[in-house]
C-alpha positions in Angstrom: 0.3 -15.8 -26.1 -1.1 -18.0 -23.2 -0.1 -17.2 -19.5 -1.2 -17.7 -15.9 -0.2 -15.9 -13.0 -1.2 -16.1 -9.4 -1.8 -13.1 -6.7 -4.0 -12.7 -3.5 -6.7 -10.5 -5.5 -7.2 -12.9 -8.6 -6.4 -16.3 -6.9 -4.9 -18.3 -9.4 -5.6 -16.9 -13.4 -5.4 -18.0 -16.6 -4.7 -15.0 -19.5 -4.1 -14.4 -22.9 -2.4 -11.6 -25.0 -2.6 -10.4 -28.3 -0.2 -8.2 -29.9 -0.4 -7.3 -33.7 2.0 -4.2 -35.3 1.5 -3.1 -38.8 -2.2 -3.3 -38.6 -5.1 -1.6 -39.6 -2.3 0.5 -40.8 1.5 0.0 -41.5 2.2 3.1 -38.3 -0.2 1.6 -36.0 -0.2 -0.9 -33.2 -2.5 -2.9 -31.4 -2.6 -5.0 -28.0 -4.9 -6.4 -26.0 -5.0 -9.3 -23.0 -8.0 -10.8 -21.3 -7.5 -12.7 -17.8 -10.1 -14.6 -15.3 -9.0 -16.1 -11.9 -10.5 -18.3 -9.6 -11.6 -15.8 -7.5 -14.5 -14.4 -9.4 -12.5 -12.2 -11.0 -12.1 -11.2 -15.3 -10.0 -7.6 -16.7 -10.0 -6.8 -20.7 -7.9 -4.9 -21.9 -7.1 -3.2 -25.2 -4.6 -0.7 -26.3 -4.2 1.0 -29.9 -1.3 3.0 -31.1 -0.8 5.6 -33.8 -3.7 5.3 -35.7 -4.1 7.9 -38.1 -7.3 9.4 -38.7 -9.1 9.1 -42.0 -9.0 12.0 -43.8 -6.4 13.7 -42.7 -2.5 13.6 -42.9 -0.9 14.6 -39.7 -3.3 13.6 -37.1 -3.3 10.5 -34.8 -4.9 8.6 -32.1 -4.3 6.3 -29.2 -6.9 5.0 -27.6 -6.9 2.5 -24.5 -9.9 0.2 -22.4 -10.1 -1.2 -19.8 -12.6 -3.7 -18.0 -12.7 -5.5 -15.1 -14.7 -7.1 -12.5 -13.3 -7.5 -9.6 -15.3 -9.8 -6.4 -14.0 -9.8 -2.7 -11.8 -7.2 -3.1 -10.3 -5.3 -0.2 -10.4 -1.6 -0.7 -8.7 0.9 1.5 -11.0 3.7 1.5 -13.1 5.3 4.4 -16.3 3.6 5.7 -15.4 1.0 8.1 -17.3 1.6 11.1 -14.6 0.0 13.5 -11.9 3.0 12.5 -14.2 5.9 12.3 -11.3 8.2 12.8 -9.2 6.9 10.9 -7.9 7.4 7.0 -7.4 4.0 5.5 -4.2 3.3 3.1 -2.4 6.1 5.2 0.9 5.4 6.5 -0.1 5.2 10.1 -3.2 3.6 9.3 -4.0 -0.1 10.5 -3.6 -3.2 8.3 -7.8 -4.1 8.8 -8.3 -0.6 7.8 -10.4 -1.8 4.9 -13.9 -2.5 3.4 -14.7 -5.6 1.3 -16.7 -4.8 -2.0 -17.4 -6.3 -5.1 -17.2 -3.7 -8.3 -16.4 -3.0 -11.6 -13.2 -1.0 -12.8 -13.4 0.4 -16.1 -11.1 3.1 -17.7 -10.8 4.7 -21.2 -8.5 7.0 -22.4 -8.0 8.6 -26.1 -5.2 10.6 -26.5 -4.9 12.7 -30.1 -1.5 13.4 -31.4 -1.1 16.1 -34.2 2.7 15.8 -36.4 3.5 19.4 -37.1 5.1 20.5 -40.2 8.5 21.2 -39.7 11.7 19.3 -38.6 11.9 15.7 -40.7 7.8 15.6 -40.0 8.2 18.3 -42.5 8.5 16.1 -45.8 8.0 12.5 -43.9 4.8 11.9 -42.3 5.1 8.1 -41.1 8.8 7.1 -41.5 10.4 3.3 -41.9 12.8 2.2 -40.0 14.8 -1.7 -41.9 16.1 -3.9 -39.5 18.5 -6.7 -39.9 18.4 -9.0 -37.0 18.3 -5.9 -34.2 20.2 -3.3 -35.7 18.9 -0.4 -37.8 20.3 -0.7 -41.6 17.9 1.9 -43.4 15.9 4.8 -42.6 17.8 6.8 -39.6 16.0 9.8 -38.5 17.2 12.3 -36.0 20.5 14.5 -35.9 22.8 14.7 -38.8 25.6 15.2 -37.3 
């Protein structure tokens, strides 16, 4: 899906996002978006969900990237020579309180998730849930009572 946005750090951006459930496997999800702006600046980003791990039964992974170069950007950390004494981003700190950088900003997180055996993850590994238009007709877990 196609979208555009505008702020004061990208200037005015152009995006797209991709979202796909069911695949590479029928528990998993995937989602990703890409974006540039006219300000020089481009983020990727990718998230998968509940992928199992090959070979085994119970074990799963998310995993999640991120991308991004980012040009002009004002960041409000210390090293501006005209507040030497000063914290920048603090509450009492002034609004030029800044420094102007270009960078990159990347970030990657895998998370592994293990199902133990008991409970309904006792029998059922990966459960399925039937909808009909919103509303769950088959395959309730939880509480029976």
């Amino acid at each position: 899906m196609p979208y555009a946005f505008y702020n004061e750090n990208f200037g005015f951006a152009g995006a797209y996002a991709y979202a796909v459930s069911g695949w590479p496997q029928k528990q998993s999800a995937i989602i990703a978006t890409a974006m540039a702006g006219t300000k020089g600046l481009a983020l990727g980003f990718m998230m998968e969900k509940d992928l199992r791990i090959p070979h085994t039964r119970r074990l799963y992974l998310d995993a999640m990237a991120q991308e991004g170069y980012f040009q002009d950007n004002d960041i409000y950390v210390k090293g501006n020579p005209d507040f030497p004494n000063e914290r920048a981003g603090s509450n009492d700190s002034d609004e030029d309180d800044y420094v102007t950088s270009d960078g990159m900003d990347n970030f990657f997180r895998l998370r592994f998730k293990y199902l133990l055996p008991i409970g309904h993850g006792r029998d059922l590994i990966i459960s399925t849930q039937v909808v009909d238009r919103g509303l769950l007709v088959d395959g309730a877990t939880g509480g029976e009572s």
